[in-house]
C-alpha positions in Angstrom: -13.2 -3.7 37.7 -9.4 -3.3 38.6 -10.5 -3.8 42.1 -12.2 -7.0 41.7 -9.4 -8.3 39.5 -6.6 -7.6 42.1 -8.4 -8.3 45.3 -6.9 -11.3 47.6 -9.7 -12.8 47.4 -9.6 -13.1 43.9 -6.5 -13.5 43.7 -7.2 -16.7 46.1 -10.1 -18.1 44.0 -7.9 -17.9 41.0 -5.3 -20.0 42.8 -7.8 -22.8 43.7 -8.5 -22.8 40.3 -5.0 -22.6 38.8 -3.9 -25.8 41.1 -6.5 -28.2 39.5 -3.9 -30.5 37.9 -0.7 -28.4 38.6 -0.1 -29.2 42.2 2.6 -31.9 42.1 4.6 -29.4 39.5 7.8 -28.5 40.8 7.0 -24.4 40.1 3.6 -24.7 41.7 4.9 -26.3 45.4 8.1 -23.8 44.8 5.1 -20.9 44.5 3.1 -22.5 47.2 5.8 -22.8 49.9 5.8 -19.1 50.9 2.2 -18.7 49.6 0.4 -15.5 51.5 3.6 -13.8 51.2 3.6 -14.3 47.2 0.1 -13.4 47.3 0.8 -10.2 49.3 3.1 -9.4 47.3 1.2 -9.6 44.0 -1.5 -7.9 45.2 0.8 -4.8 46.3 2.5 -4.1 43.2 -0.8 -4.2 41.5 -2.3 -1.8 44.2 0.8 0.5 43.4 0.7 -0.3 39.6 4.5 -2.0 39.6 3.6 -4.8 38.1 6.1 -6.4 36.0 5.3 -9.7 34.1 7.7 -11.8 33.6 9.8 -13.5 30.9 8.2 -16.7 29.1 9.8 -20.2 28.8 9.7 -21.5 25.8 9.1 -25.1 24.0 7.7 -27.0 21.5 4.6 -29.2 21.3 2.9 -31.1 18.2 -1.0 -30.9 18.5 -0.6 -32.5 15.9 1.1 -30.0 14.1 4.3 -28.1 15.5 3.4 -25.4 17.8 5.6 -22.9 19.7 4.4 -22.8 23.2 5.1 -19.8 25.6 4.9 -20.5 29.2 5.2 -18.1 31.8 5.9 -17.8 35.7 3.6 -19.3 38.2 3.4 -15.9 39.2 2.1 -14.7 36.2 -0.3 -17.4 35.2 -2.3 -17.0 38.6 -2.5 -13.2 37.6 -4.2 -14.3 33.9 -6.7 -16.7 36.1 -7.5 -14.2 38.2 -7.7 -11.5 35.0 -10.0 -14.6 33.2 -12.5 -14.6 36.4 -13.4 -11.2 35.9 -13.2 -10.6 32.6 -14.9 -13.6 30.7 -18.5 -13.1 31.8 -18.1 -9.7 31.0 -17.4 -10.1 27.5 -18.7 -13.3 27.1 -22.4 -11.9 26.8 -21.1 -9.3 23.4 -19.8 -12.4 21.5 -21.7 -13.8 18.8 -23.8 -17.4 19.4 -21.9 -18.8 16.7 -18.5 -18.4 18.1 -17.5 -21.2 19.7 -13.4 -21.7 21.1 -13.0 -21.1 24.2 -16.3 -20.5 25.9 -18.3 -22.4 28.3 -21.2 -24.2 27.3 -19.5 -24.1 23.5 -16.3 -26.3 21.9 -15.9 -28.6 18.8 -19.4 -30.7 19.8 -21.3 -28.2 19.4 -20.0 -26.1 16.7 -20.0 -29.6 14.4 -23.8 -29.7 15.7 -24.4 -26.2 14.2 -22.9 -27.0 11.4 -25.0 -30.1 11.0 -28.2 -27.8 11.8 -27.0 -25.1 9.0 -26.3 -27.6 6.5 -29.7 -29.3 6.8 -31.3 -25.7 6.8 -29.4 -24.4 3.7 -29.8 -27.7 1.7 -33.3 -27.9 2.6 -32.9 -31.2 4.2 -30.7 -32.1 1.5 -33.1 -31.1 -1.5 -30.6 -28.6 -2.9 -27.2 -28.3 -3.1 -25.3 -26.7 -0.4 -22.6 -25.2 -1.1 -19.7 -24.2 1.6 -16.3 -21.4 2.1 -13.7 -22.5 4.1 -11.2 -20.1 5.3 -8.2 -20.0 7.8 -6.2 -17.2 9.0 -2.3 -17.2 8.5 -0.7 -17.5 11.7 -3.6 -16.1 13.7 -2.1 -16.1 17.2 1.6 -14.6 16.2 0.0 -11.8 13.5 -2.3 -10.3 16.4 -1.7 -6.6 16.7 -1.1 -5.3 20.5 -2.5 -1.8 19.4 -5.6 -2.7 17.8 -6.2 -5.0 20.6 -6.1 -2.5 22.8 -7.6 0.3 21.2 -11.1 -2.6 21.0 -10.3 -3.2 24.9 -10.7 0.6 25.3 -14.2 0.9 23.6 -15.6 -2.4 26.0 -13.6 -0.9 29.1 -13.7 2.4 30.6 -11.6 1.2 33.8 -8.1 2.7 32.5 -6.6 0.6 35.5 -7.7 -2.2 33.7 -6.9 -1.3 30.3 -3.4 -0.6 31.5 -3.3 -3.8 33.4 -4.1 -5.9 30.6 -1.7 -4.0 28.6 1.3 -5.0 30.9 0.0 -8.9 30.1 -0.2 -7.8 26.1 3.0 -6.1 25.7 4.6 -8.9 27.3 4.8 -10.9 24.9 6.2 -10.2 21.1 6.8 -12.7 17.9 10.2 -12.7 16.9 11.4 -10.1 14.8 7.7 -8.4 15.2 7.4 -5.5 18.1 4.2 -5.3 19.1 2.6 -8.2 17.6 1.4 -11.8 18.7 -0.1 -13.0 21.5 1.9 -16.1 23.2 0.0 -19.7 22.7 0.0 -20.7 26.8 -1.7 -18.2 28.2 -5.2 -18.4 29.6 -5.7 -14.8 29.1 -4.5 -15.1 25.2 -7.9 -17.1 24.7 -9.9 -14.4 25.9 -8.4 -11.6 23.8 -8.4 -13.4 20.7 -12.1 -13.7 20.9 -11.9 -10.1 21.7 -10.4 -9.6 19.1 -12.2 -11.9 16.5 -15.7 -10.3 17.9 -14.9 -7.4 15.9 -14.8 -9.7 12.6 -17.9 -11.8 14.0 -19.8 -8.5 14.1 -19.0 -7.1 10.7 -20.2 -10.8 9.4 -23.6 -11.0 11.4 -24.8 -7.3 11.2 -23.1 -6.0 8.5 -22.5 -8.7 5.6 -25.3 -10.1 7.2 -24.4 -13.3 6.7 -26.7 -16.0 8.7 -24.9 -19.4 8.4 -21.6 -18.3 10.0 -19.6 -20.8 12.4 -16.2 -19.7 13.7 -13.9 -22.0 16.0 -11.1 -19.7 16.8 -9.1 -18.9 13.8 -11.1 -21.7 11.4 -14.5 -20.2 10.0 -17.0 -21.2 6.9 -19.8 -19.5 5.5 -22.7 -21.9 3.7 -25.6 -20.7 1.1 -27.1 -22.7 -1.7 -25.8 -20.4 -4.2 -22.2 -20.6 -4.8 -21.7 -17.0 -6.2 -23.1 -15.2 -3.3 -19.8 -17.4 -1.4 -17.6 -16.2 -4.5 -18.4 -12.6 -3.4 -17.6 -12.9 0.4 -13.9 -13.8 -0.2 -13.0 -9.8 -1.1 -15.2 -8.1 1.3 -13.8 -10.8 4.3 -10.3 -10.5 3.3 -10.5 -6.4 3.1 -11.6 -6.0 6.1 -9.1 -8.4 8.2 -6.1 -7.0 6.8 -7.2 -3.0 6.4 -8.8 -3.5 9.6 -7.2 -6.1 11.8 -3.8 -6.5 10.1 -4.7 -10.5 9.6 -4.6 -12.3 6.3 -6.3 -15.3 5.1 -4.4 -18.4 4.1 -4.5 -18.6 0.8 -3.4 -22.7 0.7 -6.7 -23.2 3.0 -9.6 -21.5 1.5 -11.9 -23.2 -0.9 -15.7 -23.7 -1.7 -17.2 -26.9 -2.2 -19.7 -29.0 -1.5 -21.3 -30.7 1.4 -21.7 -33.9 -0.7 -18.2 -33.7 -1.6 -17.1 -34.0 2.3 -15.8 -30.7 4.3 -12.9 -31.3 6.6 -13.7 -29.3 9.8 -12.9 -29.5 13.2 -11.8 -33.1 13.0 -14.5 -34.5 10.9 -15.3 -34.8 7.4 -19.1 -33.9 7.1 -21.4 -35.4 4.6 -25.0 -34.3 4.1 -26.2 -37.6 6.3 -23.4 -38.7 8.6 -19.5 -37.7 9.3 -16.5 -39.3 9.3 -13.3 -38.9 11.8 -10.3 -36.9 9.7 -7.8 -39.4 8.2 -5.0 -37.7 9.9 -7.1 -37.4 13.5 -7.7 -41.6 12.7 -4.0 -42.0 12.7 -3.1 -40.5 15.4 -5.6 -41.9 17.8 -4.3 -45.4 16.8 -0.4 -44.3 17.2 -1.5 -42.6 20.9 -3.1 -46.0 21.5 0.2 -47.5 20.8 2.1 -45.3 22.5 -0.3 -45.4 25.9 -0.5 -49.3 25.4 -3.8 -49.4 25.8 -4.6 -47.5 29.0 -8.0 -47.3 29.9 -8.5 -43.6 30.2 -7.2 -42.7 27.2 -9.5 -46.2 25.4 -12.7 -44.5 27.1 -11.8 -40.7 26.0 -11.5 -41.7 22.6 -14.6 -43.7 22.1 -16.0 -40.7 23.8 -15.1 -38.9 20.8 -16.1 -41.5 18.9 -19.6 -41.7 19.7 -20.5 -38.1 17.8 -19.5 -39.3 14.1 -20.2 -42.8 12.3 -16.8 -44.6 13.7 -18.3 -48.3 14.0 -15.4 -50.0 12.8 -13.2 -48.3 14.5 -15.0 -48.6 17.8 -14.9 -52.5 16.8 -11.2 -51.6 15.7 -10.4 -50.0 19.0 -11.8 -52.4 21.4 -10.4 -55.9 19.6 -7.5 -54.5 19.6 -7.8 -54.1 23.7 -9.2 -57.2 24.0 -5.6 -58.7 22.5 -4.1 -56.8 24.8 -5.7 -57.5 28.1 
């Protein structure tokens, strides 16, 4: 496995794929000026096990909410591509069906179609109540343990090259004032090993609580059952084992039960037992983008994209007056 991660040519492939929309950053033509010798170079201090990674730059971005954003060397990020090539379809064949950030062939779609599925199935096609838990994790990407990540890498890896490669990426990063904790929010390869990571809690949901109608998008996971008690229950076992065995805690200001009737706020939408409706917040935004963007015609055509998978006429109707006025 260490050999196909640090081989030139995958260390090539994982540059073609690094450049799709990076190759008029200043960086990336810096990188790609002396290019074979970079890639020479990599690949030797891998091959002799000197590899270094680098510092991180870091800013600020609001998606929509304030998020610290780690960046690292050009250097570094083709190393995580080329890590991501070889590692993904490897362990994307032991994660759960109903995990869905981060994986091809998943996303917010179809997690909300899942949802829409286990909904109808739980409430008998809207016959019975159907009652849902909504939790979140508190500050899942900067609480991630380095040494319980890798001793989970371990049992899936038996390459110790590897494992000591993908260390150098994990240790490379820390939260403030926290050694050996957090994974930086930027890096390709911190997608992959929080799903690594969050397999271990997928697994002890599926085959150990057993629990059937289970969706988890990343750090943001609900549980649904027509019998509200039975969710009551879950709350102690779920929280037990993510902080005695992952160190993680949920967040006690975003975990509730309710009911589908009543409208549950995920992944953008608020679901209703026979339609959804775009988040308030998510609403607001679009139209302040659309602002913003005065009207541009890619960013007018990826939002009714979005549009089409909830009950948005009037916005739709909203949206394109409003670029009729403006054209």
């Amino acid at each position: 496995m260490y050999d196909s991660i640090t081989s030139i040519e995958n260390l090539l492939e994982a540059w073609q794929e690094f450049l799709c929309g990076k190759r008029n950053k200043k960086d990336t033509q810096e990188f790609g000026r002396h290019f074979m010798h970079n890639i020479v170079s990599l690949h030797n201090d891998l091959q002799n096990k000197i590899y270094i990674h680098g510092k991180y730059e870091s800013f600020k971005l609001s998606d929509p909410k304030p998020r610290d954003i780690h960046k690292s060397s050009v250097r570094d990020r083709l190393l995580h591509h080329a890590i991501y090539r070889i590692l993904y379809p490897y362990f994307d064949k032991k994660f759960v069906c109903d995990s869905y950030s981060c994986r091809l062939g998943k996303g917010t779609h179809k997690s909300n179609e899942r949802f829409k599925s286990f909904t109808r199935k739980v409430s008998k096609n809207n016959t019975r109540t159907c009652w849902i838990l909504k939790c979140d994790i508190r500050k899942f990407f900067a609480n991630i343990d380095h040494k319980i990540l890798i001793q989970i890498l371990e049992k899936h890896i038996k390459d110790k090259d590897t494992v000591w490669l993908l260390g150098r990426v994990i240790d490379s990063f820390n939260t403030k004032g926290k050694v050996g904790v957090g994974l930086p929010l930027g890096n390709l390869t911190s997608q992959l090993l929080v799903n690594i990571y969050m397999n271990e809690f997928d697994q002890f949901i599926k085959h150990t609580l057993r629990e059937k109608y289970y969706i988890r998008y990343a750090d943001d996971f609900v549980f649904m059952s027509d019998d509200k008690a039975r969710l009551e229950k879950l709350i102690p076992k779920i929280s037990c084992f993510l902080e005695e065995k992952m160190k993680l805690s949920l967040h006690p200001d975003k975990l509730f039960i309710k009911t589908l009737s009543s409208g549950l706020d995920f992944l953008g939408w608020v679901h209703f037992p026979k339609h959804k409706v775009l988040r308030t917040a998510t609403k607001k935004r679009m139209f302040r983008n659309l602002v913003n963007k005065a009207g541009k015609k890619e960013t007018i055509q990826s939002y009714l994209g979005l549009l089409k998978h909830g009950n948005t006429y009037k916005i739709k109707a909203r949206i394109q007056k409003n670029n009729m006025m403006n054209t």
